[in-house]
C-alpha positions, 0 to 999 in steps of 0.5 A: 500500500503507498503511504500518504497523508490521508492515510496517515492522518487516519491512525488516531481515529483508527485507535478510536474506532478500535477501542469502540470496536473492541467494546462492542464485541465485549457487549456481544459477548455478554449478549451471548451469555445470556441467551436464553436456553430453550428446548428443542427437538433433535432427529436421529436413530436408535442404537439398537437394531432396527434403527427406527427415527427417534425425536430427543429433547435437547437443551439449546440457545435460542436459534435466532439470537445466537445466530444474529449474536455471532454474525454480528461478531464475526463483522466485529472481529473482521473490523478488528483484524483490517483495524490492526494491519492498519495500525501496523502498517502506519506504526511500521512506516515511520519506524522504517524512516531513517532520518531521525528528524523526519521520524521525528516529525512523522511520530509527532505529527501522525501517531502523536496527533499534535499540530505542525506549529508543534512538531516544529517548536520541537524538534527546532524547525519552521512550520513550513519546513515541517510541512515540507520535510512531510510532503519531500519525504512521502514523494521520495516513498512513493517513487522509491516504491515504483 
């Protein structure tokens, strides 16, 4: 995948929406606990010869909300999963930057969230040379990876 800025800006708000989806699948999986039990009728065959039909009573969750519960988390758990890889792909980016000052100023400015005005006071820099070090740097990516 190439990195840009779009991308990169989206590592806060994908925390976010990872921690609000890792609450979700904890509320389904108290869901699922309280699903009531009920019974139902199960066919098979008796063990004896000659096999006749036989119809058992058996204890089971309620069909439908069981089912509804675990689509619902198998979305959930697949949000979790692309959530990661692209968590790990941003976190594994910038770790790669081997300028420290640009690792820097992309920690800062993406992982960190903080403001371009910022990342230059700290790392001792203009704001428009921030600005540029983030736009060269990602050119460079982008043809590096061509």
């Amino acid at each position: 995948m190439t990195m840009d800025k779009k991308t990169l800006r989206q590592y806060r708000a994908l925390l976010n929406e990872q921690e609000k989806n890792d609450k979700a699948i904890d509320k389904l999986y108290d869901r699922a606990a309280a699903v009531p039990v009920v019974l139902g009728k199960v066919v098979g065959s008796s063990h004896d010869f000659p096999y006749t039909e036989v119809r058992t009573t058996v204890q089971m969750d309620e069909p439908k909300e069981a089912d509804e519960i675990n689509r619902r988390l198998r979305i959930r758990e697949k949000r979790r999963e692309q959530i990661s890889e692209l968590v790990v792909e941003i976190e594994q980016f910038i770790a790669e930057i081997p300028d420290s000052t640009d690792r820097q100023i992309f920690e800062k400015s993406f992982l960190e969230g903080k403001k371009q005005r910022v990342v230059a006071e700290e790392v001792g820099l203009e704001r428009s040379v921030v600005s540029k070090r983030i736009t060269n740097y990602l050119k460079f990516a982008h043809k590096a990876q061509k």
